[in-house]
C-alpha positions in Angstrom: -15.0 8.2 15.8 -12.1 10.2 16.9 -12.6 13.3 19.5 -12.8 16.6 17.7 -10.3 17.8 20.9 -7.8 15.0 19.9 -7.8 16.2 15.6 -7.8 19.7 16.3 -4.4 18.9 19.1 -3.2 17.4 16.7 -3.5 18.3 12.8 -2.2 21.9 15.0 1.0 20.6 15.0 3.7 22.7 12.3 5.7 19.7 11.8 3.0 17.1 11.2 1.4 19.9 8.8 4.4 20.5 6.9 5.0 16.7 6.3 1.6 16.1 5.0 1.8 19.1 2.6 5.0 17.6 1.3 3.3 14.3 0.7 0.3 15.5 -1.2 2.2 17.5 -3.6 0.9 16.6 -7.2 -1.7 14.6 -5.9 -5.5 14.4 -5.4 -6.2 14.6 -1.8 -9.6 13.2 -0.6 -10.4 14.1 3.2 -12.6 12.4 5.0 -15.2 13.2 8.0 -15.6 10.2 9.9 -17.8 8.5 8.6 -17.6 10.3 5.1 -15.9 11.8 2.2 -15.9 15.5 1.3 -16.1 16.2 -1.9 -13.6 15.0 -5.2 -11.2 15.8 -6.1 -9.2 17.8 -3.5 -5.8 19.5 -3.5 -3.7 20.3 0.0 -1.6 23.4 -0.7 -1.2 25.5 2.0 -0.1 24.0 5.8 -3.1 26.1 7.4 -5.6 24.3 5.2 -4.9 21.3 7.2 -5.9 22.8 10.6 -8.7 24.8 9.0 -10.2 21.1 7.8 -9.8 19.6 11.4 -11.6 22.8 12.4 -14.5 21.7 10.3 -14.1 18.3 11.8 -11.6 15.9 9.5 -10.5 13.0 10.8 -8.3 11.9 7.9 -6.6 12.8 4.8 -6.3 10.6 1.9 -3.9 10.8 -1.3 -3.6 9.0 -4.6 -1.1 6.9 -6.1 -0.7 8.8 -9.4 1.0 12.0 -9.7 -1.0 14.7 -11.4 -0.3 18.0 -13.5 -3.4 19.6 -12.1 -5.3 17.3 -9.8 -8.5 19.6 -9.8 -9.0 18.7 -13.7 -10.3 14.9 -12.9 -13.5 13.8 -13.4 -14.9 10.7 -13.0 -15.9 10.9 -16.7 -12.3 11.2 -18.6 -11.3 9.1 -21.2 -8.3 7.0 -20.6 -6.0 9.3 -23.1 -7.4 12.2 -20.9 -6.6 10.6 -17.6 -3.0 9.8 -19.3 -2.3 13.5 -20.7 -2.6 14.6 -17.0 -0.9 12.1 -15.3 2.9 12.9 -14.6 3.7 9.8 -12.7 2.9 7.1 -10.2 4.7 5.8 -7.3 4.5 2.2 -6.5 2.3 1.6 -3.2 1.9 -1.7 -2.1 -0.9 -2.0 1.0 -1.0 -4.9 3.5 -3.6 -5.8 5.6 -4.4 -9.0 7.6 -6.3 -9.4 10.2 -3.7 -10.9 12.5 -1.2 -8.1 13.0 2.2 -9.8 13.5 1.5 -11.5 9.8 0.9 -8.3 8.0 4.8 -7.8 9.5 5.5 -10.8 8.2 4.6 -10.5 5.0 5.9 -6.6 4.8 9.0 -8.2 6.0 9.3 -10.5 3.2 8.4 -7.7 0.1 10.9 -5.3 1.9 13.4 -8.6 0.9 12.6 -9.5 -2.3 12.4 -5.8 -3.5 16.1 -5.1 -1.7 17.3 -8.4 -3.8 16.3 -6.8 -7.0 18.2 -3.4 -6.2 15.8 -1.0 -4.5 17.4 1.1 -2.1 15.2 3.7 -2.2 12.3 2.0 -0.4 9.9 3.2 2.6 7.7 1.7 4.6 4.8 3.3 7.2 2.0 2.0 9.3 -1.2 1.9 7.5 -2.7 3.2 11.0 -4.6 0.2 12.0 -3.9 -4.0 10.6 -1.3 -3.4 8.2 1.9 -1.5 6.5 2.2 0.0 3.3 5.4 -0.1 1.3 6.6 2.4 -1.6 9.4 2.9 -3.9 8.8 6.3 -5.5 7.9 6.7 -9.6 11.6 8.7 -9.6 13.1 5.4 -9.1 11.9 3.7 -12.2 13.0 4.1 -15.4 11.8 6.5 -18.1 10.4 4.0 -20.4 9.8 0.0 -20.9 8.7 -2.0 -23.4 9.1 1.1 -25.6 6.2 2.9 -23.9 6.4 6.0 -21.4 6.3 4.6 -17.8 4.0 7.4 -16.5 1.1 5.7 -19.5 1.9 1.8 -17.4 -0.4 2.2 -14.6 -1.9 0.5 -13.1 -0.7 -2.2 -15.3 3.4 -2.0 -14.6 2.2 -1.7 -10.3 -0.5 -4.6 -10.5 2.6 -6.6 -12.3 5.4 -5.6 -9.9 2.4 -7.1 -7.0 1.9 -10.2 -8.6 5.5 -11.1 -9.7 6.6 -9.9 -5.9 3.6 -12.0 -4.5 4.6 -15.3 -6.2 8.1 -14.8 -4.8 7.4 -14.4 -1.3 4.1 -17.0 -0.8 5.9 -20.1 -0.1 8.6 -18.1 2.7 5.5 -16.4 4.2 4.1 -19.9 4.5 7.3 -20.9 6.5 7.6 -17.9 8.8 3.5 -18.2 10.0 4.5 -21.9 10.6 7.2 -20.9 12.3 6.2 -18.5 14.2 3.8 -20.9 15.5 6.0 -24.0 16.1 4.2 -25.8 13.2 0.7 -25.6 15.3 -1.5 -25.5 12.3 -4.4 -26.1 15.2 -3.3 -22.7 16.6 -3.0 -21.2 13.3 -6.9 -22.5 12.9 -8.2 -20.9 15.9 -6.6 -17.5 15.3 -8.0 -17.0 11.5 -11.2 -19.2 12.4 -11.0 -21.9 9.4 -10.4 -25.4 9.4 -6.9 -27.0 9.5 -8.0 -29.0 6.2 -8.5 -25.2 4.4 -5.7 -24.1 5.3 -3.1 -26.7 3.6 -2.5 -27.1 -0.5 -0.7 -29.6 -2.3 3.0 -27.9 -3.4 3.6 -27.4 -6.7 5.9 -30.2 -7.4 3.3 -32.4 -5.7 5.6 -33.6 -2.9 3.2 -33.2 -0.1 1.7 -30.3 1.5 2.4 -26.6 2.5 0.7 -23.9 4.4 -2.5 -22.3 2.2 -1.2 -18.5 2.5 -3.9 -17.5 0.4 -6.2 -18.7 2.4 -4.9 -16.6 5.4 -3.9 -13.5 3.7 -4.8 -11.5 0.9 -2.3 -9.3 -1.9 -5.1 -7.9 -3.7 -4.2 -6.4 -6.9 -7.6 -4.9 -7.3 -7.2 -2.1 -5.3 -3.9 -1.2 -7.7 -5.9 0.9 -9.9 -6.9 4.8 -11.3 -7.5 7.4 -8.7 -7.0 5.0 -5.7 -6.5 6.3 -2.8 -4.2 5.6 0.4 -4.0 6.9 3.8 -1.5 10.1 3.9 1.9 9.7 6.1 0.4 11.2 9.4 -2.8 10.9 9.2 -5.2 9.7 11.6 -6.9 6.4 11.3 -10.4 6.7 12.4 -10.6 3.3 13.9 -7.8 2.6 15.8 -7.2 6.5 17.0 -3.3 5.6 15.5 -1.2 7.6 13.0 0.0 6.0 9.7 3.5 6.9 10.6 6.3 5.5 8.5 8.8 3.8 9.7 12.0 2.2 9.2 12.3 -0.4 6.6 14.7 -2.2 8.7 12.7 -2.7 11.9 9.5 -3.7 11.1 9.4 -6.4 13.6 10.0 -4.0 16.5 7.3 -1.6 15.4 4.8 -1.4 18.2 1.4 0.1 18.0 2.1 2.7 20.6 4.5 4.2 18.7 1.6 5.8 16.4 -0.4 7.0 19.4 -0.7 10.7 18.4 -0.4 12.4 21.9 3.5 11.3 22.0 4.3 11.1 18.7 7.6 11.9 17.2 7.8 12.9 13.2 10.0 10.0 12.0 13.2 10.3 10.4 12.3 7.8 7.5 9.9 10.0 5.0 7.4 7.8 3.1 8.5 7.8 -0.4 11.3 10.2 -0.5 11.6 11.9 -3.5 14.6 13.9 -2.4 17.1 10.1 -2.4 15.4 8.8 -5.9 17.8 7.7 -7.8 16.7 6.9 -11.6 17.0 3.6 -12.7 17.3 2.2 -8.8 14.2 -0.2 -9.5 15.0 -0.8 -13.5 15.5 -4.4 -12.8 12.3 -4.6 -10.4 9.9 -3.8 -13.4 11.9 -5.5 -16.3 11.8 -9.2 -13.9 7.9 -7.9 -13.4 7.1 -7.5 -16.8 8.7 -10.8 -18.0 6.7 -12.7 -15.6 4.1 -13.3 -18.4 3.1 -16.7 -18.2 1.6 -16.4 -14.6 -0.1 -12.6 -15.6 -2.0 -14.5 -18.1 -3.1 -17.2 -16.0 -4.0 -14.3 -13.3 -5.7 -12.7 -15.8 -7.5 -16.0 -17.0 -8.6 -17.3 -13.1 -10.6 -13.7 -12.7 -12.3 -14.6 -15.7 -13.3 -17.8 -14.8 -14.4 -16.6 -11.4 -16.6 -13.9 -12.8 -18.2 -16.5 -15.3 -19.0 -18.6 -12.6 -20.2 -15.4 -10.2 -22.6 -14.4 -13.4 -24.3 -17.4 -14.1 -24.5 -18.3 -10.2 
């Protein structure tokens, strides 16, 4: 649990209010008490409102994804065609989290790569405020329409594509860089995440020995890409760790050190999260046309989760 004295110090900040406000326009906001949610959905309008919800002891302050008309109208009982008249938009979020810190920069390292080698400029990146990083390209980025359909009516299908095409393209590097930053000490490696050497090694596709089981280590779940998910708001407090999500820049995520969110000394970065203002259209066009054509593994994705939720049912 965080200190009321340390919320109140600092959600009374102007600048840390006025970037928050600026991140939760169009969106449902969700604001948490500790060890509980307040009630859905939620709007943040006003600077003031912030301080006046520390007052009555939030910790943290949750947004969505999707970009609203009015968020106030959901309901958890709309009909998809319902949900998709009020959606205006989405931005792509992408959340890593591993238990091992310097591999969730790894891996952030690595998506930050792949989505600069297919064009996107326009990317941010911030602490998640405890294990992990998020990464965003902002919906203004994308193009109007694919595969002859509005983009604002592709989620969370276009995001959970653009995860999984970006996932099979960094696995293998990822693999290399935990082995490397290791000196190829798969016993180390062991210790750290608590399994056995022998679960932590595969077979390589081509079936010229053995690589590094990243799957086993670390997790891109695609689940959590889905309506009305949430993610922690640029600045806010992480009840766990006591940090701030701050972002950051793209560029440096191996220097990022955990002090640097401590909220007593914090400094309001000059990288926004998702920065509407430097969208340019079209920026991440060929992002989401490679994601989309990356068919044959969706539909093998599609067909393991079947299989595994056979197999959980009749267990």
């Amino acid at each position: 649990m965080i200190p009321l004295n340390v919320t109140l110090s600092y959600y009374k900040r102007k600048d840390i209010q006025e970037e928050m406000i600026l991140a939760a326009k169009n969106r449902e906001v969700a604001i948490r008490f500790n060890n509980h949610f307040g009630q859905r959905p939620d709007v943040l309008n006003n600077p003031t409102d912030i301080l006046e919800l520390a007052k009555q002891k939030a910790t943290s302050f949750h947004i969505s994804e999707e970009l609203w008309k009015n968020p106030l109208q959901l309901n958890p009982n709309m009909k998809k065609h319902e949900a998709e008249e009020l959606r205006i938009g989405w931005d792509l979020v992408l959340d890593i989290d591993c238990g091992f810190f310097e591999y969730s920069k790894i891996v952030t390292h690595r998506i930050i790569e792949i989505l600069k080698a297919y064009g996107v400029k326009n990317l941010s990146c911030k602490f998640s405020g405890n294990k992990g990083f998020h990464i965003g390209v902002p919906f203004e980025s994308f193009p109007s329409k694919i595969i002859n359909k509005d983009i604002s009516d592709l989620f969370p299908e276009a995001p959970k594509r653009i995860a999984l095409f970006i996932k099979d393209k960094i696995l293998k590097r990822v693999g290399e860089d935990i082995l490397k930053h290791h000196n190829n000490n798969l016993e180390e490696i062991s210790k750290i995440v608590g399994k056995k050497q022998s679960d932590l090694i595969k077979n390589k596709k081509d079936g010229e020995g053995k690589e590094l089981d990243v799957e086993s280590i670390i997790v891109i779940d695609t689940i959590l890409i889905s309506s009305r998910h949430l993610f922690r708001m640029p600045y806010s407090l992480h009840e766990k760790s006591g940090l701030v999500s701050i972002p950051i820049n793209p560029e440096k995520v191996f220097e990022f050190k955990k002090e640097h969110a401590d909220p007593k000394n914090l400094i309001v970065s000059q990288h926004r999260f998702l920065d509407k203002e430097n969208a340019v259209k079209n920026d991440a066009k060929e992002l989401i046309v490679q994601a989309f054509d990356f068919q044959p593994a969706i539909e093998e994705t599609k067909l393991e989760e079947k299989k595994q939720l056979t197999t959980f049912e009749s267990a």
